[in-house]
Legacy VTK file of the C-alpha trace (Angstrom):
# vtk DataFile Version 3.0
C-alpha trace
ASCII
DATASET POLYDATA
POINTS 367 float
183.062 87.083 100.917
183.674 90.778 100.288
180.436 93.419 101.203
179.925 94.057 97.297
179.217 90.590 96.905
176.853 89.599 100.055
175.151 92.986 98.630
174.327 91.268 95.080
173.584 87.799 96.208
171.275 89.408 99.134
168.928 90.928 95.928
169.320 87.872 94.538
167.643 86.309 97.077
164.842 89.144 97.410
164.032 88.661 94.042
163.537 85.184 93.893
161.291 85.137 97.024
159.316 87.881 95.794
158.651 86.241 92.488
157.697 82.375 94.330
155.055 84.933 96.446
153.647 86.127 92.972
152.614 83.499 91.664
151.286 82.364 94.791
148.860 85.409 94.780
145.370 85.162 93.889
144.171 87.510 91.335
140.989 89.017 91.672
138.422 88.656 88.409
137.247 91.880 87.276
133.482 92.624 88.260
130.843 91.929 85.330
129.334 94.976 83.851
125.804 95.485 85.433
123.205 95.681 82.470
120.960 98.376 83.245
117.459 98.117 81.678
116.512 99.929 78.261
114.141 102.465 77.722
111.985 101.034 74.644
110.127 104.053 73.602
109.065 102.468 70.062
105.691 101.528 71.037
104.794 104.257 73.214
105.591 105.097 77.168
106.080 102.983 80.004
107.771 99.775 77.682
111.462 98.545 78.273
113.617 95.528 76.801
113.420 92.759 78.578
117.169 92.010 79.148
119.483 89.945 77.106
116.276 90.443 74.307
115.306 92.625 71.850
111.305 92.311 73.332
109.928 95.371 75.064
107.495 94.594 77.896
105.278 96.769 79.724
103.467 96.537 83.053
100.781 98.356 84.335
97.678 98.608 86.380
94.781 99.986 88.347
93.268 99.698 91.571
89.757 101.166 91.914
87.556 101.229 94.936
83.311 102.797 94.159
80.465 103.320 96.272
76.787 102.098 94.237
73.674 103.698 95.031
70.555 101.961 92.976
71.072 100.151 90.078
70.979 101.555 86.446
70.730 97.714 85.325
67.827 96.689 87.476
65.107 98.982 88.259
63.056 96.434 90.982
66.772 96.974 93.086
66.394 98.705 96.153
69.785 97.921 97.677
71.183 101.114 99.396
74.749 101.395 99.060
77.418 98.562 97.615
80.965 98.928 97.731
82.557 97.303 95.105
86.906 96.857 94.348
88.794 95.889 91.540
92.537 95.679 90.831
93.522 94.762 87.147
97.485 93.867 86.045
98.080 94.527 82.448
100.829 93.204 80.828
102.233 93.928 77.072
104.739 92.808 75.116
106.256 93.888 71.788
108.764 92.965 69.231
109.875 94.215 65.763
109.783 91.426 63.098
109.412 91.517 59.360
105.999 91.776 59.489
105.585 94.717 61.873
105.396 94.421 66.039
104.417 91.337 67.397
102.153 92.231 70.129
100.508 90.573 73.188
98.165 92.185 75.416
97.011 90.225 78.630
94.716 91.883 81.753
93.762 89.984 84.828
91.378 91.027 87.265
90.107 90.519 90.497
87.162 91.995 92.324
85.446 91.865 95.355
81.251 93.358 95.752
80.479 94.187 98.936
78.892 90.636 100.624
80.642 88.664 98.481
83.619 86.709 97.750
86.627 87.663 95.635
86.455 86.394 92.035
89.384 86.648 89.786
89.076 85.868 86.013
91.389 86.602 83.096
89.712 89.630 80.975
92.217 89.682 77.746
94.774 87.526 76.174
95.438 88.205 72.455
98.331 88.177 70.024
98.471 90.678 67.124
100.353 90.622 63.642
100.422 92.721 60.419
96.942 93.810 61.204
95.732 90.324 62.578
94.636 89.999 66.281
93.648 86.637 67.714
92.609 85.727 71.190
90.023 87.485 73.667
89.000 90.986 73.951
85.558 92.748 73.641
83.692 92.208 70.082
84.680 94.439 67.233
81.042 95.516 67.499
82.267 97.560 69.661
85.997 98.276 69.841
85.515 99.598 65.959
83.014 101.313 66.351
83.583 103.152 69.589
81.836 102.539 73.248
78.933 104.785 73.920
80.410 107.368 75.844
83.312 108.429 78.384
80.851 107.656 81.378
80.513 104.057 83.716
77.079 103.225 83.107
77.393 103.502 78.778
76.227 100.444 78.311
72.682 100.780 80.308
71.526 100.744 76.926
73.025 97.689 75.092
75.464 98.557 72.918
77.394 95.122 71.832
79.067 92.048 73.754
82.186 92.430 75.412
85.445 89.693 76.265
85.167 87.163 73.768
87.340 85.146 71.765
87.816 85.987 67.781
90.222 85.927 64.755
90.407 89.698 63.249
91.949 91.796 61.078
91.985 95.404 60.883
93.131 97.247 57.952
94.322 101.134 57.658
94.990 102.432 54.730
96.938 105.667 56.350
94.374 107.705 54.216
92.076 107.868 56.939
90.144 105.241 55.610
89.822 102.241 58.218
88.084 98.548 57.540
87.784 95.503 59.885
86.503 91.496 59.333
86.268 89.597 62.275
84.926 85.951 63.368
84.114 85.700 66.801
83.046 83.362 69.123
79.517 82.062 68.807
79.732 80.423 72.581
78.674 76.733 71.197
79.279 74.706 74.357
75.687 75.041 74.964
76.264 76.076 78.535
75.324 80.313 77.807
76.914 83.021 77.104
79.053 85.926 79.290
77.270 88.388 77.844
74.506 90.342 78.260
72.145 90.428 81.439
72.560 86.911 81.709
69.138 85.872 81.643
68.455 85.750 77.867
71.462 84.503 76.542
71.731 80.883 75.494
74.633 78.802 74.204
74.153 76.199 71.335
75.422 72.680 71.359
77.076 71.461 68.435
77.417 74.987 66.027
80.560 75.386 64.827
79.647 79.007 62.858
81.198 81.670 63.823
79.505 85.024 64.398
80.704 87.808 61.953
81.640 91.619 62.735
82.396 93.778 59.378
83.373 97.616 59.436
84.474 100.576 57.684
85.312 104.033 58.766
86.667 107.300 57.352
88.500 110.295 59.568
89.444 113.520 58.112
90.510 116.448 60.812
88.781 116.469 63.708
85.407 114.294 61.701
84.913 110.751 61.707
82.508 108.436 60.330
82.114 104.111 61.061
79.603 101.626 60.461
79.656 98.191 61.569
77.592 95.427 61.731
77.593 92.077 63.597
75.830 88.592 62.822
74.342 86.261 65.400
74.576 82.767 64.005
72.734 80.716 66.591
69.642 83.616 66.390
70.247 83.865 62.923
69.607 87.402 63.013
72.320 90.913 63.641
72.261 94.741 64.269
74.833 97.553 62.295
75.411 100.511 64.294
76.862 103.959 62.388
78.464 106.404 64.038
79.715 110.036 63.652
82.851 111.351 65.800
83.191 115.520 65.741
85.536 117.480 67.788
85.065 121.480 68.232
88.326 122.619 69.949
88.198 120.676 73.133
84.928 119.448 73.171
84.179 116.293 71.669
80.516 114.679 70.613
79.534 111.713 68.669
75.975 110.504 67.342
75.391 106.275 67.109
72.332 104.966 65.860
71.493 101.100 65.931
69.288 98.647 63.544
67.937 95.435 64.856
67.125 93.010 61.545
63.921 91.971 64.256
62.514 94.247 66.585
60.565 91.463 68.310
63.772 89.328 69.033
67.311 89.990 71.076
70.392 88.964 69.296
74.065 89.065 70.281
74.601 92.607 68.668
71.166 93.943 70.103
70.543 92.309 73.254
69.956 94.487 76.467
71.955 94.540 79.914
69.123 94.904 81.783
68.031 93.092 84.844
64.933 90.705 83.725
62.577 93.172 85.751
63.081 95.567 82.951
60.671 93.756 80.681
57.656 92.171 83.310
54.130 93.481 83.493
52.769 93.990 86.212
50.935 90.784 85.844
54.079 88.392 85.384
54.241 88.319 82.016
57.987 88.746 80.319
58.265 90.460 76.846
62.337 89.738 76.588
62.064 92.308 73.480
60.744 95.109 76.054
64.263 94.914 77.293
66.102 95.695 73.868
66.389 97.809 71.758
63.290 96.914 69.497
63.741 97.863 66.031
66.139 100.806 67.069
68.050 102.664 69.291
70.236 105.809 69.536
72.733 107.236 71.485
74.421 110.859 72.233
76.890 112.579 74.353
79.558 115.227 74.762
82.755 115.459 76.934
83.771 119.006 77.612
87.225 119.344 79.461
87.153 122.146 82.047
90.792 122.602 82.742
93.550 120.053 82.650
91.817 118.623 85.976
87.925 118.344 85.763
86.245 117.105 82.274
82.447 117.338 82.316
80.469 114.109 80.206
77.058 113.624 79.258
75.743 110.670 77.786
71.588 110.349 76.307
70.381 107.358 74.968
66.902 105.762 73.525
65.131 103.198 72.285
62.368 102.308 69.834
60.719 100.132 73.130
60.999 103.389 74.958
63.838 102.794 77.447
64.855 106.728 78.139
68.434 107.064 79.772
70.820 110.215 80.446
74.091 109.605 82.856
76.287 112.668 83.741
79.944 112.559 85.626
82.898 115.073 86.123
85.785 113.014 85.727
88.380 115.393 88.400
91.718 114.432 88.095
93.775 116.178 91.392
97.011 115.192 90.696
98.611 112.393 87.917
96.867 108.983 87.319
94.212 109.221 90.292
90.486 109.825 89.059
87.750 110.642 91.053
84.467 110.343 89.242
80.884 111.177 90.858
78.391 109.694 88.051
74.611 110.158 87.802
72.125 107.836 85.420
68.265 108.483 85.149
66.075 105.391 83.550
63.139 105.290 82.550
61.411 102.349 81.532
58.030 103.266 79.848
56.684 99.184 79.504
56.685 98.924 82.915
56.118 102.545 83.618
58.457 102.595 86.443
62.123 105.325 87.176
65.206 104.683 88.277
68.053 106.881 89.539
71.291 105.787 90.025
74.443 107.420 91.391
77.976 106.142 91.791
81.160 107.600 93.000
84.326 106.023 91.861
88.154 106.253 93.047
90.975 104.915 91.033
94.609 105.036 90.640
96.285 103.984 87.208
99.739 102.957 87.182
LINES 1 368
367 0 1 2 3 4 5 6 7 8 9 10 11 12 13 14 15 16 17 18 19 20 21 22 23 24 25 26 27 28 29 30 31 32 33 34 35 36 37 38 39 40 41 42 43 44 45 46 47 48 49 50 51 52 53 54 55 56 57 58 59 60 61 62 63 64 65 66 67 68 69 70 71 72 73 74 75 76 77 78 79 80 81 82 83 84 85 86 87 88 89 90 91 92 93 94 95 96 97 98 99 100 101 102 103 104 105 106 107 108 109 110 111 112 113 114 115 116 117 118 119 120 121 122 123 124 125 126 127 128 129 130 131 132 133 134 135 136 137 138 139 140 141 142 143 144 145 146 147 148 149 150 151 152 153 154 155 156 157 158 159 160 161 162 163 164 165 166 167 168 169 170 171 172 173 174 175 176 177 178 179 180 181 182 183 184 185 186 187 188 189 190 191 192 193 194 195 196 197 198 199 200 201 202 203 204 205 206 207 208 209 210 211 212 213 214 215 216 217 218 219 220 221 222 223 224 225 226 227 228 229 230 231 232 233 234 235 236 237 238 239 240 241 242 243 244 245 246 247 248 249 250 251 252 253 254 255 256 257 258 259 260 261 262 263 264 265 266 267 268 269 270 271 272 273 274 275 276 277 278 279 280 281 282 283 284 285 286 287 288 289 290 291 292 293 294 295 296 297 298 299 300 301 302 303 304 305 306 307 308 309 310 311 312 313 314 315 316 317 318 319 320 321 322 323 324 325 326 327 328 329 330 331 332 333 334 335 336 337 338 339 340 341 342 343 344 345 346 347 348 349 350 351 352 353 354 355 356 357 358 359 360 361 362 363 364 365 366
């Protein structure tokens, strides 16, 4: 064999062993392509797609810790100081359809009160639609027309029922002009209601009526202008509250008066969330009524921001059974999503001719 020819079969050789080695050799897939979440910023901040969907989700938060001094709810209290703590989870969903967003909204809570245990409960679940909402969250009474003021203690005064189940619909005509129907729950296991002071509220066996919440509003600018009113059906009786909304630069104010159909009687829409004590003589003898509104009751305040840190609020309310109350705060704000908020209420109770003053000073973080 000549060199020219141990040369070629040599690469022959080379060849075919480096071939048989080939397709011995494990190839190595390529690496899936990490899907990074997506920003959904169609329904406002803080929502992102859930992946492999087209449904935006949202989480969210607050833990609060607040130190009680008195009670603006019970004037016979004479606790010192309470510490109270509450965390809430919020969680939102939301996804376009052919009938506008499809919405969810749910918020569980848990709190502890100093000397007690933890509780936990679930404050909102609801599902929304083309202008339909169904599930739990506090009576149109008072999501339409407004709560009584930016301050803790707004409600010292009654000014509706809160986390209840209903079927509404709110319409907006993009005008300015607003309108809402709603059927809520009328608590007919006959076991008592969540609402209220506790004490007065009763339940009703076997009533299948709803209770019904009707509204209409109009904004222009910086005016606005609702009335509502709600119908009891187990006390066969209602309120309708009107209120008007102003702003004046930064400052903003609003005026709400309240109508009880009978002063002598508390109903769902004009009950009271005071402690029993509110409404006892001196000789043991409860007037529930003496805890309400009466025939009437009113309500006032301002909010006037100070700088882009420290917003001032006052809050006045009274009643036609002569229940006097005025809570101030400063709601500071030192750096993003943590509040501090000192609060003062002053009650006066003119049935039982007795004062109370109240102070509590709340710390929370929103996230």
């Amino acid at each position: 064999m000549n060199i020219k020819g141990l040369l070629l079969g040599s690469a022959a050789a080379i060849a075919a062993a480096s071939a048989a080695h080939a397709a011995d050799a494990i190839v190595s897939a390529e690496p899936e392509p990490l899907e990074y979440v997506r920003i959904c910023d169609a329904y406002g901040t803080g929502y992102f797609y859930i992946p492999g969907t087209e449904t935006c989700l949202k989480i969210g938060g607050k833990v609060r810790t607040e130190g009680e001094w008195y009670d603006a709810y019970n004037p016979r209290s004479k606790v010192g100081t309470l510490w109270h703590e509450r965390v809430e989870l919020n969680v939102d969903t939301a996804t376009d359809t052919e009938y506008g967003p499809l919405k969810t909204n749910t918020v569980d809570r848990w709190e502890w009160h100093d000397g007690g245990a933890t509780s936990s409960k679930l404050l909102f679940a609801n599902i929304s639609l083309a202008g339909f909402t169904v599930g739990k969250l506090d009576s149109q009474f008072n999501l339409y027309a407004g709560y009584a003021g930016d301050v803790i203690n707004d409600d010292a005064i009654y000014d509706g029922p809160y986390e209840l189940n209903q079927l509404t619909y709110n319409y907006d005509a993009g005008n300015g002009f607003t309108a809402v129907i709603s059927l809520e729950d009328s608590y007919s296991t006959g076991s008592g209601a969540s609402y209220g002071a506790g004490w007065w509220t009763d339940g009703k066996a076997n009533h299948y009526a709803p209770d019904v919440v009707a509204g209409a509003g109009y904004k222009v600018g910086d005016w606005g202008f609702k009335i509502v009113g709600g119908y009891d059906s187990i006390a066969e009786e209602g309120a309708i509250k009107a209120r008007i909304d102003a702003k004046f630069g930064g400052v903003e104010a609003f005026l709400m008066g309240g109508w009880n159909t009978d002063g002598d009687k508390l109903n769902k829409y004009a009950g009271t969330n005071q402690d029993i004590s509110a409404c006892t003589a001196s000789n043991g003898t409860v007037n529930a009524a003496k805890c309400g509104w009466g025939d009437w009751a009113l309500w006032g305040g301002v909010g006037v921001p100070i700088n882009d840190k420290l917003k001032w609020n006052l809050q006045l309310a009274y009643t036609e059974s002569k229940i006097f109350e005025a809570t101030t705060n400063l709601k500071i704000h030192p750096v993003k999503d943590f509040l501090i908020e000192p609060e003062v209420t002053y009650m006066h109770y003119d049935y039982i001719k007795d004062d109370t003053v109240a102070g509590i000073l709340r710390f929370e973080r929103n996230f």
